[in-house]
C-alpha positions as CSV (number, residue, x, y, z in Angstrom):
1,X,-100.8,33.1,-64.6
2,X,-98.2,33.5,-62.1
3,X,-100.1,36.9,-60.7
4,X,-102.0,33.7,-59.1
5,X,-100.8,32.7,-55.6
6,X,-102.2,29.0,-55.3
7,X,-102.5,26.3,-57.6
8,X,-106.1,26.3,-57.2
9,X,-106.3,30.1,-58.3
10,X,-104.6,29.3,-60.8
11,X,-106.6,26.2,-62.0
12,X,-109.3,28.7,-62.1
13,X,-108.2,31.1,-64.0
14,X,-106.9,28.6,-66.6
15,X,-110.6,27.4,-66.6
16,X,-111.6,30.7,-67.0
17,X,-109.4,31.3,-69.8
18,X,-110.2,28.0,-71.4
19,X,-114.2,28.6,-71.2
20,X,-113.8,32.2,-72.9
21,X,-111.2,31.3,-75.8
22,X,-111.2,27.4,-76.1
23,X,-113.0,27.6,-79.0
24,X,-111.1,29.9,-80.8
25,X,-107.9,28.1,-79.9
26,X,-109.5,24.7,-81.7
27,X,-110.8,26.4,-84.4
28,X,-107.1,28.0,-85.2
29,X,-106.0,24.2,-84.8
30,X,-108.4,23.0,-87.0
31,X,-107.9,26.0,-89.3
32,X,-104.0,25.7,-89.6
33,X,-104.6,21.7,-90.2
34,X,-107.3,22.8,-92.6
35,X,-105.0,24.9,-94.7
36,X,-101.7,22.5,-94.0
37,X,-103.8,20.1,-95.9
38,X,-105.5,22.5,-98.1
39,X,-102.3,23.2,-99.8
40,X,-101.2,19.8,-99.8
41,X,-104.2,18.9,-101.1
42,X,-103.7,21.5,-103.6
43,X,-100.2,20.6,-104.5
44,X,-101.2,17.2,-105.2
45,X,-104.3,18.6,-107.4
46,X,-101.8,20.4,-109.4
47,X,-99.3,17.8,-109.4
48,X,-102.2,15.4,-110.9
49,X,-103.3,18.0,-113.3
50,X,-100.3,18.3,-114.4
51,X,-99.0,14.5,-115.0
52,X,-102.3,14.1,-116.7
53,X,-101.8,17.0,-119.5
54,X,-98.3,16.1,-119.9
55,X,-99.2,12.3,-120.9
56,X,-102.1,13.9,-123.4
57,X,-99.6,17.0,-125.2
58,X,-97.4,13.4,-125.4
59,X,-100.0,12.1,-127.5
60,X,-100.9,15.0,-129.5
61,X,-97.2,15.6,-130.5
62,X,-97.3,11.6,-131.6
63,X,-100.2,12.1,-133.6
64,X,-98.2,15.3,-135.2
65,X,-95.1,13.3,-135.9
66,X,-97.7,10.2,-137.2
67,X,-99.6,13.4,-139.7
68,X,-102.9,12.6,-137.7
69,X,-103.8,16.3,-137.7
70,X,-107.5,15.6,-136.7
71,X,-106.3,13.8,-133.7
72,X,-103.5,16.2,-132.7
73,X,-106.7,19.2,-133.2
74,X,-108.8,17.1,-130.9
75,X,-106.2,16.6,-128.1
76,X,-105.1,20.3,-128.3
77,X,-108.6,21.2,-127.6
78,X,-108.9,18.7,-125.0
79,X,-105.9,20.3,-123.4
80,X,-107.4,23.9,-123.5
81,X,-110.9,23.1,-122.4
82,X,-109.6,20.2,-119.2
83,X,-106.3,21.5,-118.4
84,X,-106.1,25.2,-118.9
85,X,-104.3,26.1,-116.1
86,X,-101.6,23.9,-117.1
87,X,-98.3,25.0,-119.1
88,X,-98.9,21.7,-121.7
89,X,-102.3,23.8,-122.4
90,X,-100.1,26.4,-124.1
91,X,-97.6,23.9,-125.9
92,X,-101.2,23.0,-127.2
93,X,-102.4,26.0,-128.4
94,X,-99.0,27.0,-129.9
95,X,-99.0,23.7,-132.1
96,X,-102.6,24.4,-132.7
97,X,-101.6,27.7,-133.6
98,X,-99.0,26.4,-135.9
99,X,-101.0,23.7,-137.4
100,X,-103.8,26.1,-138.5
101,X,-101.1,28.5,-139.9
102,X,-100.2,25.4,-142.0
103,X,-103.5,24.6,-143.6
104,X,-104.6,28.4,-144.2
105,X,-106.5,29.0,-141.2
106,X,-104.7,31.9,-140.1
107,X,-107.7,33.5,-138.3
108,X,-107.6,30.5,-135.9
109,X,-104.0,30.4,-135.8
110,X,-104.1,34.4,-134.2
111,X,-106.9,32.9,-131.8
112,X,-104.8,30.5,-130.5
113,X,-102.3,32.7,-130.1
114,X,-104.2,35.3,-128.6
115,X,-105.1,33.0,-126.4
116,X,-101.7,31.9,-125.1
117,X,-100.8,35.7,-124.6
118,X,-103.9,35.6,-122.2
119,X,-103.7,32.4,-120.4
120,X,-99.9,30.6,-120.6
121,X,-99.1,30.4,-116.8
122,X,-95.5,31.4,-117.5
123,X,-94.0,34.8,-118.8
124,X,-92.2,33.4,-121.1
125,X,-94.4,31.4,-122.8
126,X,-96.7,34.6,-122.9
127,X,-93.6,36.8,-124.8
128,X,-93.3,33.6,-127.2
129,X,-96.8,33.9,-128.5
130,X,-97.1,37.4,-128.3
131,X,-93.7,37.0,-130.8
132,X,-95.7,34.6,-133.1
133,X,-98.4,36.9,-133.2
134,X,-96.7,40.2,-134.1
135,X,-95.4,37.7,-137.4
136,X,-98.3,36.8,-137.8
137,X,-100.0,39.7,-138.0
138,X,-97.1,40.9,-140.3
139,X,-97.9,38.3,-142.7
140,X,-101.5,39.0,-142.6
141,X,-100.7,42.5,-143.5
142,X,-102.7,44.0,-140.0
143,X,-99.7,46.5,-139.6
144,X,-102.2,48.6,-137.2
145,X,-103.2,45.7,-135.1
146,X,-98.8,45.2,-135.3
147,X,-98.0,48.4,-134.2
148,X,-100.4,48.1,-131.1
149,X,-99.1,44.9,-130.2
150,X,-95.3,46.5,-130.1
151,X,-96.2,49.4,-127.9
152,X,-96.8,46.8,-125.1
153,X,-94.2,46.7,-122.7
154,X,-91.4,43.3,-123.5
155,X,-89.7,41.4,-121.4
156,X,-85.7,41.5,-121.7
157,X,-85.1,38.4,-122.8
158,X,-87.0,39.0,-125.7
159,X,-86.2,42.8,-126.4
160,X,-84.0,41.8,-129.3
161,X,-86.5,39.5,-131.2
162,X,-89.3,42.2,-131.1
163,X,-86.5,44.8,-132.3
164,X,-86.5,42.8,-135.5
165,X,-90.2,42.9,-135.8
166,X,-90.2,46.5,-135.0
167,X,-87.6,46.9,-137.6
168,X,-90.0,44.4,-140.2
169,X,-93.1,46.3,-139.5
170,X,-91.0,49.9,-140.7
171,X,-89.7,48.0,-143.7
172,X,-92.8,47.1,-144.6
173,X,-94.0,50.8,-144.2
174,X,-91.3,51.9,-146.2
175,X,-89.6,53.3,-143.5
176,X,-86.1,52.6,-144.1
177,X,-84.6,54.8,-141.9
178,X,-86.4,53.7,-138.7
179,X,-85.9,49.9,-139.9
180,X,-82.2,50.0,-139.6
181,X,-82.1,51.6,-136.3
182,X,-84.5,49.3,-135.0
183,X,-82.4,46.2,-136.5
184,X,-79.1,48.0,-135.1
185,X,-81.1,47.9,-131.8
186,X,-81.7,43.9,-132.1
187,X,-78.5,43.3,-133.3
188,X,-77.0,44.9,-129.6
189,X,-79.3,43.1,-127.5
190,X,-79.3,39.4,-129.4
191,X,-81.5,37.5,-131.5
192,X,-81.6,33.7,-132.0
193,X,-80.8,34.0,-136.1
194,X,-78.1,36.9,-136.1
195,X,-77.3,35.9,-139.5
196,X,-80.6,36.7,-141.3
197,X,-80.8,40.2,-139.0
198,X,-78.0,41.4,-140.5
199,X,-79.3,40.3,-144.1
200,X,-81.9,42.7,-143.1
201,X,-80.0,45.4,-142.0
202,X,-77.8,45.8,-145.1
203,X,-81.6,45.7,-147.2
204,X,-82.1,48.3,-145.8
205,X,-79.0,50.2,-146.2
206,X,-77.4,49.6,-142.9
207,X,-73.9,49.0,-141.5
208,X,-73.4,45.7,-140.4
209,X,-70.5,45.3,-137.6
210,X,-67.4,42.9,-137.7
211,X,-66.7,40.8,-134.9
């Protein structure tokens, strides 16, 4: 503009300017507005989403505590199907998972638990059910299906709990060699139950440290 020597060359030129890109200029107004309130609108979607899932995995753990099973299965569902998206949708399916273990239906059970592996919103929630369903499939005796499930990469904080199954899985097997250096493994990067790890590692003939 100031290449302009008068004011009314250079009311021109901002006339100019205006007529060419004025409507650009709007629609990145409107745009950034748009997706300042996109986002909030978002946030409070998520926010609402969220409250409401919370106040129905409330219920569900009520009806748990109160042995209405039917009732917990019918909110955990509810959770799934409504609020998928939502972390309370894989507290569901992990109590759904652990409610079906208790009345036999371990098929469903591993579906639930499949299903948290696939959809929990959260990494850690995702290595917790992948964790349920490597014992699981322990107890169900699908060592193949086991051994697949351990070749997948782990996250740290959970290195030492899939150790153990690792070592489990080559017990089973009658692999006792590889069962105590996968329980010496666990034991160096930490488990919740250290005591019933080292149970396992003197089973199989191993050396348990002193601290």
């Amino acid at each position: 503009m100031s290449t302009y020597q008068t004011d009314e060359e250079q009311v021109e030129a901002i006339k100019r300017w205006w007529k060419e890109n004025g409507k650009s200029v709007i629609g990145g107004i409107v745009l950034g507005f748009a997706v300042i309130g996109g986002w909030q609108g978002w946030q409070g979607y998520q926010q609402n989403q969220g409250e409401a899932a919370s106040m129905i995995f409330d219920t569900m753990r009520q009806a748990i505590r109160n042995g209405q099973q039917d009732q917990a299965i019918n909110d955990g569902k509810r959770l799934i199907g409504e609020y998928s998206g939502t972390a309370y949708a894989s507290f569901a399916a992990l109590e759904l998972a652990r409610l079906s273990y208790g009345r036999g239906e371990k098929a469903a059970a591993r579906n639930h638990l499949q299903w948290v592996t696939e959809s929990a919103p959260d990494v850690s929630l995702k290595e917790l059910a992948r964790l349920r369903l490597g014992r699981l499939l322990l107890d169900m005796n699908e060592l193949d299906a086991l051994k697949k499930l351990l070749a997948e990469p782990v996250d740290p904080a959970f290195a030492g709990e899939f150790a153990v199954l690792r070592g489990d899985l080559a017990h089973t097997r009658g692999d006792a060699d590889a069962a105590r250096q996968a329980y010496q493994d666990a034991l160096l990067k930490g488990v919740e139950d250290e005591r019933v790890l080292r149970m396992k590692l003197v089973d199989v003939g191993g050396q348990v440290p002193t601290s």
